[in-house]
The first five atom37 places (N, CA, C, CB, O) and aatype in JSON, in Angstrom:
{
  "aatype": [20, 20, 20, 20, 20, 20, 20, 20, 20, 20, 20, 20, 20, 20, 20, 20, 20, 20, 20, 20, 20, 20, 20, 20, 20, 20, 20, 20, 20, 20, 20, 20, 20, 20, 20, 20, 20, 20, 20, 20, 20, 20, 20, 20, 20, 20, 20, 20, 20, 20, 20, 20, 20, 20, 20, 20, 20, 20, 20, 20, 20, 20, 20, 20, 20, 20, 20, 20, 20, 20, 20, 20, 20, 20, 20, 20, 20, 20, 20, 20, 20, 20, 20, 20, 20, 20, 20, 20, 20, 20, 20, 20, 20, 20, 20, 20, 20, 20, 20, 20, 20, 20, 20, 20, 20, 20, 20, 20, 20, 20, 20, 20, 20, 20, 20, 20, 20],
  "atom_mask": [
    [1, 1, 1, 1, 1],
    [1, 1, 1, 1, 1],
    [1, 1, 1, 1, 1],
    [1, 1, 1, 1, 1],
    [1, 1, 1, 1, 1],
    [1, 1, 1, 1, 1],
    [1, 1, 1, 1, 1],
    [1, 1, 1, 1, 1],
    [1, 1, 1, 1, 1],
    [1, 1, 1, 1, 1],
    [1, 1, 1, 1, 1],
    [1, 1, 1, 1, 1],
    [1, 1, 1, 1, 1],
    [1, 1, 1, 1, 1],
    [1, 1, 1, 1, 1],
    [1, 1, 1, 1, 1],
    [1, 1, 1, 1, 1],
    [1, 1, 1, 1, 1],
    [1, 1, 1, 1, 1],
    [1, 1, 1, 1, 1],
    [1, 1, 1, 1, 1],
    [1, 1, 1, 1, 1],
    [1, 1, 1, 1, 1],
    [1, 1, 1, 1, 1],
    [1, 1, 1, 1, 1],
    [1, 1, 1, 1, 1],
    [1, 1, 1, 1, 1],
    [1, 1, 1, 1, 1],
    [1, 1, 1, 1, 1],
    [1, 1, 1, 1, 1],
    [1, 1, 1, 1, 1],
    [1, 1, 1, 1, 1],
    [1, 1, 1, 1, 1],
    [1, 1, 1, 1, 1],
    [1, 1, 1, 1, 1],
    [1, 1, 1, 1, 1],
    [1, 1, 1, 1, 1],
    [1, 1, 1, 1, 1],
    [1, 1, 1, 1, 1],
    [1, 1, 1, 1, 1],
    [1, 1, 1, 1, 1],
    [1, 1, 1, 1, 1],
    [1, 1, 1, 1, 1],
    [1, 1, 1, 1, 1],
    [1, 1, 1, 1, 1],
    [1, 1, 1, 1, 1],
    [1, 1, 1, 1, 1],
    [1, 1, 1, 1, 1],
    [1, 1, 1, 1, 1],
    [1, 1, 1, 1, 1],
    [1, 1, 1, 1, 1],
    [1, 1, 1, 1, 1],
    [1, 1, 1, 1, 1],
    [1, 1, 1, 1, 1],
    [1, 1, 1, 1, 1],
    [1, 1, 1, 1, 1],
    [1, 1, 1, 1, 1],
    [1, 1, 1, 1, 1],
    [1, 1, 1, 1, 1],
    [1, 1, 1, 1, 1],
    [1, 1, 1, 1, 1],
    [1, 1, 1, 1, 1],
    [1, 1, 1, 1, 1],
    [1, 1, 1, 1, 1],
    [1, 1, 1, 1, 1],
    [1, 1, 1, 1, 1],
    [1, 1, 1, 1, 1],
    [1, 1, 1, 1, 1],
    [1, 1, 1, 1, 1],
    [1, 1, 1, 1, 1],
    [1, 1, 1, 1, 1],
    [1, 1, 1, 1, 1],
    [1, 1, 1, 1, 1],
    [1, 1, 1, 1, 1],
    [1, 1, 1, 1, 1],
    [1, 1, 1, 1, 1],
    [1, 1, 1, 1, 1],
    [1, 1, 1, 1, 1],
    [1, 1, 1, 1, 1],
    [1, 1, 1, 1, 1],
    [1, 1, 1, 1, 1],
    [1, 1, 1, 1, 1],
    [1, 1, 1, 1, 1],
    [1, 1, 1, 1, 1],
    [1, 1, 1, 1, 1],
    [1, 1, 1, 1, 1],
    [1, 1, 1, 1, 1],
    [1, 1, 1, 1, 1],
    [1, 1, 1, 1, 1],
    [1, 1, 1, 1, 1],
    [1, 1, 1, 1, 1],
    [1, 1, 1, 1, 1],
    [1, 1, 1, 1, 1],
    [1, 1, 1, 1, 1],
    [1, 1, 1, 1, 1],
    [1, 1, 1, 1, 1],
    [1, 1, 1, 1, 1],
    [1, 1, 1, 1, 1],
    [1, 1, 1, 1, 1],
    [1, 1, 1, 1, 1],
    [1, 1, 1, 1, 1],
    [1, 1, 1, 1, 1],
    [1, 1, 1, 1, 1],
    [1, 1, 1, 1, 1],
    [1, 1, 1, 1, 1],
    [1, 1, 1, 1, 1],
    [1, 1, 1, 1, 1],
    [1, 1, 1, 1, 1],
    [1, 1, 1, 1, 1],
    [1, 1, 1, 1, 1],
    [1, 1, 1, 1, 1],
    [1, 1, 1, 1, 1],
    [1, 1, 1, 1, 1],
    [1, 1, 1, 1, 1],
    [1, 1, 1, 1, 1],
    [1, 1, 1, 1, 1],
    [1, 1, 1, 1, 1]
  ],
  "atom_positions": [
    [[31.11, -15.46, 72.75], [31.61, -14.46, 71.83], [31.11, -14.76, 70.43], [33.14, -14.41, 71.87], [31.06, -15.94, 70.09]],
    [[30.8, -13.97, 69.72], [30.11, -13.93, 68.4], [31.1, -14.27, 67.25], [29.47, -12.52, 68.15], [32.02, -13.46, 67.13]],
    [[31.08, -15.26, 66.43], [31.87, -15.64, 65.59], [33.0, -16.28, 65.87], [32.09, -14.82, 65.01], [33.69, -16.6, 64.9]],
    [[33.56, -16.7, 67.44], [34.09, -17.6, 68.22], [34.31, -18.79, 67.99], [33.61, -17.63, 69.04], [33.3, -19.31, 68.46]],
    [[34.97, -19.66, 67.58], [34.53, -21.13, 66.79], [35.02, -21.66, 68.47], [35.69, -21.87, 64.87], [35.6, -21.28, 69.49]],
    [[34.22, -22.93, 67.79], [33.77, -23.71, 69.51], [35.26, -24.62, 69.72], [31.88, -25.22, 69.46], [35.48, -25.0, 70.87]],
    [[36.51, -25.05, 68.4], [37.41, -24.83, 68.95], [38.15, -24.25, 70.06], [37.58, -24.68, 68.45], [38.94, -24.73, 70.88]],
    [[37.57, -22.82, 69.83], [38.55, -22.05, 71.04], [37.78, -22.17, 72.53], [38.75, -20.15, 70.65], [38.31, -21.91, 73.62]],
    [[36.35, -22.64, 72.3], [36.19, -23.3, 73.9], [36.57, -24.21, 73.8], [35.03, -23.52, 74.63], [37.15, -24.39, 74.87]],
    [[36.72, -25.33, 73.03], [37.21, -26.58, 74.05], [38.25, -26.9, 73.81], [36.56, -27.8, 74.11], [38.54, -28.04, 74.17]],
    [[39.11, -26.25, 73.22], [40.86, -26.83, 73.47], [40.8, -26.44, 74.99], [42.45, -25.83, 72.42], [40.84, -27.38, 75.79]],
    [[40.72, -25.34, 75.4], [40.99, -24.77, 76.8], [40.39, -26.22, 77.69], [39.98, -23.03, 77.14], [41.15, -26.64, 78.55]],
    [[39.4, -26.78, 77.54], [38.58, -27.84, 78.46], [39.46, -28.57, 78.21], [37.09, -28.39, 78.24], [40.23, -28.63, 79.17]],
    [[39.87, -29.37, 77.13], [40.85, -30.7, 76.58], [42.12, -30.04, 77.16], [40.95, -31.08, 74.6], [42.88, -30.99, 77.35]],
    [[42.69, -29.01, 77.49], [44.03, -28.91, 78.06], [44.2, -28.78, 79.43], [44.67, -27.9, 77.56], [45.24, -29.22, 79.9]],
    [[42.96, -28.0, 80.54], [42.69, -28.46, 81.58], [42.59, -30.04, 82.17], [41.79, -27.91, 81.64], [43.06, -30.6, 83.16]],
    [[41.86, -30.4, 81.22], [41.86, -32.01, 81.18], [43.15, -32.76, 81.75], [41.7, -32.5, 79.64], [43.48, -33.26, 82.82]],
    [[43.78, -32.55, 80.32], [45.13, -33.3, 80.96], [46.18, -32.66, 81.76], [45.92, -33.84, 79.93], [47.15, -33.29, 82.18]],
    [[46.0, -31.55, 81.96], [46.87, -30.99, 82.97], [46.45, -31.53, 84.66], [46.71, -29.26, 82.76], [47.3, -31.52, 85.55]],
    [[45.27, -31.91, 84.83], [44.23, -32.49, 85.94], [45.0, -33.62, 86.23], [42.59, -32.87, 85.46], [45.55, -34.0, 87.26]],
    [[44.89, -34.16, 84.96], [45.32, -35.77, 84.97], [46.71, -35.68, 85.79], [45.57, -36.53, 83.21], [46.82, -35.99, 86.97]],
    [[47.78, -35.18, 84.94], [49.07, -35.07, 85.9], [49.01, -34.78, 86.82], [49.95, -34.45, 85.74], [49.86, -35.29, 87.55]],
    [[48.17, -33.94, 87.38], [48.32, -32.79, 88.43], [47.88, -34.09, 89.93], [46.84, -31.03, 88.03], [48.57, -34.25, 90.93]],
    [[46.74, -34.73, 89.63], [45.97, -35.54, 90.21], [47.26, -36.57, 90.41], [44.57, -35.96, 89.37], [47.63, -36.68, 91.58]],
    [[47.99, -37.32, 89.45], [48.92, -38.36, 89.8], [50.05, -37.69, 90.72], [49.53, -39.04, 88.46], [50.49, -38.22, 91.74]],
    [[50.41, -36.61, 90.28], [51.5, -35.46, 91.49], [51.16, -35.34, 92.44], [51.76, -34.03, 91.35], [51.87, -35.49, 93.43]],
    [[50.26, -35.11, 92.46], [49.65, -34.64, 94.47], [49.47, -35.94, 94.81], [47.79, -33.58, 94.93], [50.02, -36.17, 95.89]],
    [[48.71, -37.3, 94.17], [48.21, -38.1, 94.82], [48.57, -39.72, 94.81], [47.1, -37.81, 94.56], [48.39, -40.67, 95.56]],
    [[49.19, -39.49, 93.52], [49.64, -41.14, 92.83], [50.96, -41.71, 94.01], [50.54, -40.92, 90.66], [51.43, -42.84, 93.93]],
    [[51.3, -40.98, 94.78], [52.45, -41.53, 95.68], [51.74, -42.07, 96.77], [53.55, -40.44, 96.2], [52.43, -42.72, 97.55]],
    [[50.42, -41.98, 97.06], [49.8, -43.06, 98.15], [49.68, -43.76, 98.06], [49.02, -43.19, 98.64], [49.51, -44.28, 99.16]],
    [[49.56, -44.74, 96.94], [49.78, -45.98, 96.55], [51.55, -46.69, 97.04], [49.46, -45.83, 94.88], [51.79, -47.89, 97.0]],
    [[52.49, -45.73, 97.43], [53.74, -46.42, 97.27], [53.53, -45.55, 98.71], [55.08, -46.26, 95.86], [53.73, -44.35, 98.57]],
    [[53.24, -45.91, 99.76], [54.02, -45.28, 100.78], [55.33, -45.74, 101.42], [53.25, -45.17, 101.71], [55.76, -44.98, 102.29]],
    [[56.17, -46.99, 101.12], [57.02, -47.37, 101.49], [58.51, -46.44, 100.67], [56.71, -48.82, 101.35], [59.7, -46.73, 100.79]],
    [[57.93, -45.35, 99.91], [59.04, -44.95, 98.84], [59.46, -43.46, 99.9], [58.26, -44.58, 96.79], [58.57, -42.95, 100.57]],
    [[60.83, -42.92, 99.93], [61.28, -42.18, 100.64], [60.64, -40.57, 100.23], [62.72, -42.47, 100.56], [60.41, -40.18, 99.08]],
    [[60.48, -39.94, 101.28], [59.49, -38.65, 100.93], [60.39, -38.0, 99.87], [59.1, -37.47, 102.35], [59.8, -37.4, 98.97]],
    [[61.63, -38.03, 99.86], [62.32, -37.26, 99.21], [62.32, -37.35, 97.68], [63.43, -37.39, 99.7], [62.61, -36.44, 96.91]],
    [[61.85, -38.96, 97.28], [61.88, -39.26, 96.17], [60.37, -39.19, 95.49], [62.54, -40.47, 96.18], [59.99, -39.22, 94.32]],
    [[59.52, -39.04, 97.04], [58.55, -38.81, 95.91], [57.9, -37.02, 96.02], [57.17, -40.13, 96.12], [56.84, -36.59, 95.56]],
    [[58.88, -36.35, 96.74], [58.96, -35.01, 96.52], [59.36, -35.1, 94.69], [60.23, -34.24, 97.7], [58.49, -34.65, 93.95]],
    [[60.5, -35.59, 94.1], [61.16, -35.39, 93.11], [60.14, -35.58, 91.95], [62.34, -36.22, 93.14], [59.69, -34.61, 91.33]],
    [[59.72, -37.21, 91.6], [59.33, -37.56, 91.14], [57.79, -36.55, 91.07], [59.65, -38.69, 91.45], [57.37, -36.31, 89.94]],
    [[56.98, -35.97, 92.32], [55.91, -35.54, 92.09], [55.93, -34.29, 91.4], [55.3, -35.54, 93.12], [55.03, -33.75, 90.76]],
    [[57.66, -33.74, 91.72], [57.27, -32.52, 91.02], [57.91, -32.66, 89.58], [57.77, -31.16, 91.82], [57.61, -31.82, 88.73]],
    [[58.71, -33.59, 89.3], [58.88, -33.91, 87.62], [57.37, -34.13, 86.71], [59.83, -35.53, 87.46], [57.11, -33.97, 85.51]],
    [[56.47, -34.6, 88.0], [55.09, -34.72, 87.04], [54.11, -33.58, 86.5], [54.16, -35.51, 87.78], [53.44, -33.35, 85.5]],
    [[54.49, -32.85, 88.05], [53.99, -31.33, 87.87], [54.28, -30.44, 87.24], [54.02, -30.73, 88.61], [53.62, -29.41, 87.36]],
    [[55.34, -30.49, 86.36], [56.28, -30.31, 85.09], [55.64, -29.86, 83.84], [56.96, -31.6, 84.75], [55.46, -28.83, 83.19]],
    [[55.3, -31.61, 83.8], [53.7, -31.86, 82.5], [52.66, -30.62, 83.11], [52.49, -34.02, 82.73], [52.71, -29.44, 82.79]],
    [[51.91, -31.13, 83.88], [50.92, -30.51, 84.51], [50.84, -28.93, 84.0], [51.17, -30.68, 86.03], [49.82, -28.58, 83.4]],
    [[51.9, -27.98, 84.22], [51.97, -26.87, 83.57], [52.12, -26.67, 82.4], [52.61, -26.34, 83.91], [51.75, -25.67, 81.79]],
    [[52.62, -27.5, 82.01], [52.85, -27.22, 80.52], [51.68, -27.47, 79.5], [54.01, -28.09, 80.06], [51.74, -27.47, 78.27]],
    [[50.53, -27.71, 80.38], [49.51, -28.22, 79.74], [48.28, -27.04, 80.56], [49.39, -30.08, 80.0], [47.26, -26.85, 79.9]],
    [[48.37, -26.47, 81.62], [47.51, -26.01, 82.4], [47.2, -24.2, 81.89], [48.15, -26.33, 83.94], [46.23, -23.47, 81.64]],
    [[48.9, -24.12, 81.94], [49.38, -22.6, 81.4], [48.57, -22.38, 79.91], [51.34, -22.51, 81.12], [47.56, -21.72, 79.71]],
    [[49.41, -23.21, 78.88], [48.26, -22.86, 77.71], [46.91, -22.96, 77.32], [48.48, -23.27, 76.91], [46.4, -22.5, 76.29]],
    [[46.14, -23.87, 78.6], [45.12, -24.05, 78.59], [44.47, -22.78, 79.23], [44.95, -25.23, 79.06], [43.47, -22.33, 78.69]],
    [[44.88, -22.26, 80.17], [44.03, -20.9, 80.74], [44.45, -19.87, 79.71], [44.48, -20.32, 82.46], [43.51, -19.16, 79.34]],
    [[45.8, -19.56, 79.08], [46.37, -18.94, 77.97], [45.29, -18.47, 76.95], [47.35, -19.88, 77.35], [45.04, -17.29, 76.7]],
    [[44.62, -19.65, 76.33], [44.36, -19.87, 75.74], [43.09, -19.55, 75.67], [44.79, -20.6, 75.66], [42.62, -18.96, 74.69]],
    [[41.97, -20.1, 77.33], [40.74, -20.05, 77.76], [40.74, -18.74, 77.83], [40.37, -20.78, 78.9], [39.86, -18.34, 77.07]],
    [[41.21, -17.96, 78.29], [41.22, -16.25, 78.85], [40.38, -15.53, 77.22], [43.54, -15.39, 79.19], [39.85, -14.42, 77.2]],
    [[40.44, -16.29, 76.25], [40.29, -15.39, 74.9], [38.75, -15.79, 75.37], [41.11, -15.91, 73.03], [38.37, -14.67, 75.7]],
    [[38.16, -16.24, 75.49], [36.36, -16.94, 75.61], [35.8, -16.83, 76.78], [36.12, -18.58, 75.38], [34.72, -16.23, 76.81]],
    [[36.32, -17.34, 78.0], [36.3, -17.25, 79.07], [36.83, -16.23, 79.66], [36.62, -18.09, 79.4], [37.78, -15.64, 79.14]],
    [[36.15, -15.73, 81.16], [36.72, -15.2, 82.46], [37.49, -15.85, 82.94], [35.98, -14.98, 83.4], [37.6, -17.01, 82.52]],
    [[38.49, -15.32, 84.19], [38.84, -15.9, 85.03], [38.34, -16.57, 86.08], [39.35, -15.4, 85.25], [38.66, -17.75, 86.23]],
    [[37.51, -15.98, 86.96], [36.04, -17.11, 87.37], [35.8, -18.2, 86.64], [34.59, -16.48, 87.23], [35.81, -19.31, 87.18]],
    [[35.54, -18.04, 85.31], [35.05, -19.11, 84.64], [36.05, -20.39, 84.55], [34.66, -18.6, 83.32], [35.92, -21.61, 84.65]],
    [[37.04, -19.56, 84.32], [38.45, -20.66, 84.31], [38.23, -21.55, 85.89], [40.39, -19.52, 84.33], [37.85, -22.72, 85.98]],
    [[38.55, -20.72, 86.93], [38.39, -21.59, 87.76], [37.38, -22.61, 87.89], [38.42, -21.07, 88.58], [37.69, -23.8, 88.02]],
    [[35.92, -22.1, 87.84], [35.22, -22.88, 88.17], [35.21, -24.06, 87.24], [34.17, -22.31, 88.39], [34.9, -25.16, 87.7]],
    [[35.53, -23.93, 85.95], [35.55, -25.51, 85.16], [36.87, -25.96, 85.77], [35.6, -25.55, 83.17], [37.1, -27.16, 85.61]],
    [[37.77, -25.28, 86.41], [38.98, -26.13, 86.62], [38.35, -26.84, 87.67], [40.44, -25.42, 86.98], [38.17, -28.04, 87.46]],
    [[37.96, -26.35, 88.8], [37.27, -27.13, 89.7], [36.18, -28.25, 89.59], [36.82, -26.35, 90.33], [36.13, -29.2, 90.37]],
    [[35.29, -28.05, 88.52], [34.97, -29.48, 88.0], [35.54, -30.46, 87.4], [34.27, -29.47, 87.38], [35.2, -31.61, 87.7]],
    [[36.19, -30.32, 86.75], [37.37, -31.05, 85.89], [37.94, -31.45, 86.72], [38.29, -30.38, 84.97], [37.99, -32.68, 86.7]],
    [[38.79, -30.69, 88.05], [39.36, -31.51, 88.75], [38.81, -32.77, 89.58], [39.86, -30.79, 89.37], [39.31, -33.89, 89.64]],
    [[37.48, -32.23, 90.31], [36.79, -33.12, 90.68], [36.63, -34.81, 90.1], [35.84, -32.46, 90.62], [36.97, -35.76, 90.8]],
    [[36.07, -34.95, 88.78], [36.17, -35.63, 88.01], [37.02, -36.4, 87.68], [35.97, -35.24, 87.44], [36.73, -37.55, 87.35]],
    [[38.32, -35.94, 87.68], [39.72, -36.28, 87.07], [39.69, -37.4, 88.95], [41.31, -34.35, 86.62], [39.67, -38.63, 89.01]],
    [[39.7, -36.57, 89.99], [40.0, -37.14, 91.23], [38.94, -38.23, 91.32], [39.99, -36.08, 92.43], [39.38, -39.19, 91.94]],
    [[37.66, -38.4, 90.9], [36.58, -39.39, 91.67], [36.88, -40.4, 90.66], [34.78, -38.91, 91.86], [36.41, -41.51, 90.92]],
    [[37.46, -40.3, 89.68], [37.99, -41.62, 88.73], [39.36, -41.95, 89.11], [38.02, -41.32, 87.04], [39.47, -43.17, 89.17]],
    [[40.75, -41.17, 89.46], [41.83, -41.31, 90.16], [41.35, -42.43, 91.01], [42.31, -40.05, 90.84], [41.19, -43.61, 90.71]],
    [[41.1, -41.64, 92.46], [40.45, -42.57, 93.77], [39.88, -43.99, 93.49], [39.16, -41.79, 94.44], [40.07, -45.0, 94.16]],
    [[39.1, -43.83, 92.31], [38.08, -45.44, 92.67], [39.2, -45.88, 91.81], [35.99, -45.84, 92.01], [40.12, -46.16, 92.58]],
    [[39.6, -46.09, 90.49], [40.53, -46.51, 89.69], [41.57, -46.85, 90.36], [40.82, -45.72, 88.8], [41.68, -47.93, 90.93]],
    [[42.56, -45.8, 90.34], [44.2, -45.95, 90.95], [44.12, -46.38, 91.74], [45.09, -45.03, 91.28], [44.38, -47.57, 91.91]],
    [[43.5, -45.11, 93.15], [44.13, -45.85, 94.76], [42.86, -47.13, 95.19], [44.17, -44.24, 96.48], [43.0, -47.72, 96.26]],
    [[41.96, -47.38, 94.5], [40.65, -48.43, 94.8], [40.21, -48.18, 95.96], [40.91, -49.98, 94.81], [40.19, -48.96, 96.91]],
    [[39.58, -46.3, 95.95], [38.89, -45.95, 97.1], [37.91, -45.24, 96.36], [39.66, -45.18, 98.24], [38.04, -44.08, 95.99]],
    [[36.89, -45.98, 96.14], [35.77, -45.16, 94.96], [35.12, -44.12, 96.59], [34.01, -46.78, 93.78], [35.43, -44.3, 97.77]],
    [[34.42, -43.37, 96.16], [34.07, -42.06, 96.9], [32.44, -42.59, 97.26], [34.25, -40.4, 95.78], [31.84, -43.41, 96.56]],
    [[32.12, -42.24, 97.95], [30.82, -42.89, 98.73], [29.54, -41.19, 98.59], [31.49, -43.5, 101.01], [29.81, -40.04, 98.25]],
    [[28.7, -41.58, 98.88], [27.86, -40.83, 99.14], [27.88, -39.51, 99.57], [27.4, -41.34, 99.71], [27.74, -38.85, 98.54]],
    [[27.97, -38.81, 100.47], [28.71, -37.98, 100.9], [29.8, -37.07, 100.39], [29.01, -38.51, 101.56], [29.66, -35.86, 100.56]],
    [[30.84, -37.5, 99.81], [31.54, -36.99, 98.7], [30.77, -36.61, 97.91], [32.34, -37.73, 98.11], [30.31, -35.47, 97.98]],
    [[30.39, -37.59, 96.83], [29.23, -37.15, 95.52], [28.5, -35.71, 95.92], [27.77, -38.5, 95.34], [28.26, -34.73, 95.21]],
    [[28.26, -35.95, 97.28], [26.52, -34.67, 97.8], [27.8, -33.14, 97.54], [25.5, -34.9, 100.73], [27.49, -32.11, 96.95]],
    [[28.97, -33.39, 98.08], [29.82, -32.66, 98.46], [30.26, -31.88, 97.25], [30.75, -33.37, 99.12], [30.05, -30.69, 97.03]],
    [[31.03, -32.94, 96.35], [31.15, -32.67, 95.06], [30.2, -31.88, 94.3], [31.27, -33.72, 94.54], [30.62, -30.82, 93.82]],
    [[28.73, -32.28, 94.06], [27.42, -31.92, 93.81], [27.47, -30.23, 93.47], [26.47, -32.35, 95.16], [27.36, -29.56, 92.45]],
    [[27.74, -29.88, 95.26], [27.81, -28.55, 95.58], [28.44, -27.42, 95.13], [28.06, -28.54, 96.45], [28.03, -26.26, 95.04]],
    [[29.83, -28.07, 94.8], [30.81, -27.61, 94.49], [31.18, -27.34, 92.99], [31.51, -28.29, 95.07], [32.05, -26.59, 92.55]],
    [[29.83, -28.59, 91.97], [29.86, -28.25, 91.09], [28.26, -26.9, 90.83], [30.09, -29.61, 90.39], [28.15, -26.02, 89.97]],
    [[27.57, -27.18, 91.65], [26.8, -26.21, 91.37], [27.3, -24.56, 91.54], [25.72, -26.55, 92.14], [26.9, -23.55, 90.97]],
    [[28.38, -24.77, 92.6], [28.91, -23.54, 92.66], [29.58, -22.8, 91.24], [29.89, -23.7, 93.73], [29.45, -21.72, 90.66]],
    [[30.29, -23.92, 91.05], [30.9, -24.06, 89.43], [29.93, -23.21, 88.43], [30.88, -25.87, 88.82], [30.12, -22.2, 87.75]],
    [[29.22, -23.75, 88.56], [28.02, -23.38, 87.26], [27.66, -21.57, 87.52], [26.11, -24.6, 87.57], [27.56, -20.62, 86.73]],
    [[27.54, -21.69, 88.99], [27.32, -20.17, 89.26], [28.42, -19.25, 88.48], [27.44, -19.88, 90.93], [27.81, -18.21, 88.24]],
    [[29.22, -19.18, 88.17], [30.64, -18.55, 87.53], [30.17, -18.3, 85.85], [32.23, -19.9, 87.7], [30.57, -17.31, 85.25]],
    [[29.44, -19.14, 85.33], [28.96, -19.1, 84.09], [27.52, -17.94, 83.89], [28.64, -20.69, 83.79], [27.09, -17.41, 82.86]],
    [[27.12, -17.85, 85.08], [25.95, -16.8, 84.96], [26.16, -15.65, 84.73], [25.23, -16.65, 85.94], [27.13, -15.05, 85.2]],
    [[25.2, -15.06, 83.86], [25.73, -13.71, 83.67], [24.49, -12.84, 84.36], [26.08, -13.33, 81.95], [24.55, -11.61, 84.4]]
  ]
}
């Protein structure tokens, strides 16, 4: 967009960001504790998922002024990626092998397709 300051693209990226981050410890940070009762980490995952919106909502809110909706997704889908292949090797100490990466790869090229006009 013409006269657009590059603020208003990348808060939207920096708020996807950390909405990823939570989102990634909610769905996934309880495999590390499997001895903890499902119920508690029903609770706990969705107190995290909490954050997660509150950071995700104003970030697409926000992205919608610069961006498509396509577009939204597809950086959400890289971002998430990213956020997960550092999760995995970091947190749970299952770095992602070959195969993943090719997988990932794809998925970001698909990504990119969303940006074409």
């Amino acid at each position: 967009m013409p006269g657009t300051s590059f603020t208003a693209y990348l808060y939207p990226v920096l708020l996807l960001l950390g909405s990823n981050i939570f989102m990634t410890f909610a769905w996934y940070g309880h495999l590390k504790y499997k001895s903890a009762p499902l119920m508690t980490v029903i609770l706990v995952s969705w107190g995290i998922a909490f954050f997660e919106y509150c950071l995700q909502v104003p970030g697409n809110r926000l992205g919608s002024a610069v961006y498509s909706a396509p577009q939204l997704k597809g950086m959400q889908e890289v971002i998430t990626l990213v956020v997960f292949a550092v999760f995995s090797a970091v947190y749970l100490e299952q770095p992602l092998k070959w195969n993943h990466y090719a997988a990932f790869c794809l998925i970001v090229i698909a990504a990119l397709l969303m940006f074409k006009e």
